[in-house]
N, C-alpha and C positions, 0 to 999 in steps of 0.2 A: 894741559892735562884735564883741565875742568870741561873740554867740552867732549870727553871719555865716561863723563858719567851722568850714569841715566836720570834719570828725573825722580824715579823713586828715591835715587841715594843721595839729590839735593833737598829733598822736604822730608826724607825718613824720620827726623827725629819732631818734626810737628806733625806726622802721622803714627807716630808710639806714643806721645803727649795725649791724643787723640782718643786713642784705643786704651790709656791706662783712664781717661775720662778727667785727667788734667789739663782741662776746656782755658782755663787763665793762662798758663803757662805755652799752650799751643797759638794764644793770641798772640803773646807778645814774640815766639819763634816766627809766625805768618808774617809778623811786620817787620821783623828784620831780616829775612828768608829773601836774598839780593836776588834769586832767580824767579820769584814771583812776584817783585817790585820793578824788575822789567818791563817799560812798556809792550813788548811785544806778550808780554803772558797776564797782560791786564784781568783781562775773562777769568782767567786762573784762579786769579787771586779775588777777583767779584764771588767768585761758586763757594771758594773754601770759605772766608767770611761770611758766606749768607748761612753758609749749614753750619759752620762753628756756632754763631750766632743763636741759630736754631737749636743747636745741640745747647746750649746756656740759656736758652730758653727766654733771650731776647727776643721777640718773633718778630716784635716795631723794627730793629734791626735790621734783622734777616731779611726780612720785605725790603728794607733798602737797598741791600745788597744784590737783592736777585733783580730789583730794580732795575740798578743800574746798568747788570749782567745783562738782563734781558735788555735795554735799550742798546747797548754794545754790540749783542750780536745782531740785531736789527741792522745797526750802523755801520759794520764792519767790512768795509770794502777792500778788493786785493789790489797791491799795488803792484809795478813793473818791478818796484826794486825789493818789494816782500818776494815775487815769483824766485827774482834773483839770485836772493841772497840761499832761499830753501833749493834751489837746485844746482849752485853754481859750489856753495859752501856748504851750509848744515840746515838738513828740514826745521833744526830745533830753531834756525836764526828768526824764523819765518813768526810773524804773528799770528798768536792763536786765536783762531773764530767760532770755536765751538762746535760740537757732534751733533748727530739728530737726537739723540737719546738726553742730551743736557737742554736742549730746550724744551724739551717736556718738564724735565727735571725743575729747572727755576719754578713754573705752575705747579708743580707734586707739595715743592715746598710751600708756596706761599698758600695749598691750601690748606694747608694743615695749621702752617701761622693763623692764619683767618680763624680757623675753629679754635684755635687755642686761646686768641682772643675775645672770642665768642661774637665772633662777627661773619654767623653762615650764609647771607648775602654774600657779601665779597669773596668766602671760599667758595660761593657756586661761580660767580665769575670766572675765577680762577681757571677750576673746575672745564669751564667749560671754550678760558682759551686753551684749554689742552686739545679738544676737538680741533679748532679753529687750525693751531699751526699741525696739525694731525693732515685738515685735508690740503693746508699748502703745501707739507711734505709732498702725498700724494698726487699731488699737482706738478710738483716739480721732479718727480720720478716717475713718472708716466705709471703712477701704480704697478712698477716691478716690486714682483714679489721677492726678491734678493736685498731690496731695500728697506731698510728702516723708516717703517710710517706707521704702522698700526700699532696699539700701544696695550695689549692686553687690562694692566692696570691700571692706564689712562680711564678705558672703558667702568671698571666699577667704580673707582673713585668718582668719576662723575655719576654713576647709578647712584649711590650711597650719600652724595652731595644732593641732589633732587628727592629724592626720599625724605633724607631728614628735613631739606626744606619746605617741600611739601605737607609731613606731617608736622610741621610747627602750624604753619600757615592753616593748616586745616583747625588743628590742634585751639591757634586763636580764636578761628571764626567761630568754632565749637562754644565756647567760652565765652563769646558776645552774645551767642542764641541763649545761652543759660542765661545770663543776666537777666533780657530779656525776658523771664519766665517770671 
């Protein structure tokens, strides 16, 4: 019977902990939550930890988390008997490797962590592997436009990252000319 039900009505109640903004309580549901303690739904359980994380306002954390996510899905190769088991049994049996739109997602987060820390170095980095897996996508979709590569918010966020770094940067130099005076 358990493999009848959806994915929403196995984490539903660490996603109304969520939404009521009881951040402690949805931790300790995540780490007992057997369907996302699954090796096969590793990534899963990386994504929600990094933005729980984020959402508690751990962001040292959260960067770990999206970390690890993000080396996961780097790493993430399909096997003969992952194909297997998602076509012969249940797609759910299949290990999950992540959407185009969640690997933007891990960089959205960590730059926001950055800024939060006040370290807008590192959020332009971030920032700006948002670009990077932007034009692998499009590299690996032959820039079809039915595909998921262009990232509207990708685009400011990195605008508004270069900006502010910029106007610091300048902002210093300014500052050192003044001494100078």
């Amino acid at each position: 019977m358990a493999s009848c039900v959806t994915y929403n009505q196995r984490i539903g109640s660490y996603y109304n902990q969520m939404v009521n903004g009881d951040y402690e309580q949805a931790s300790v549901s995540l780490d007992k939550n057997k369907l996302l303690q699954a090796k096969r739904n590793r990534l899963l359980f990386l994504l929600e930890k990094g933005k729980l994380a984020h959402m508690m306002k751990r962001y040292d954390s959260s960067n770990y988390y999206f970390n690890e996510a993000d080396l996961y899905m780097e790493d993430a190769r399909t096997t003969a008997g992952d194909v297997a088991l998602g076509t012969l049994l249940n797609p759910m049996m299949q290990s999950y490797k992540g959407e185009a739109f969640e690997k933007f997602m891990i960089h959205y987060y960590k730059t926001l962590n950055y800024l939060s820390l006040n370290q807008p170095g590192e959020a332009l980095v971030e920032a700006r592997r948002i670009s990077i897996k932007s034009y692998s996508l499009q590299d690996k979709t032959n820039n079809n436009p039915n595909r998921y590569s262009d990232d509207a918010f990708s685009l400011i966020l990195q605008g508004l990252m270069v900006e502010t770094v910029v106007m610091m940067a300048t902002a210093s130099i300014n500052f050192f000319m003044i001494k100078g005076l």
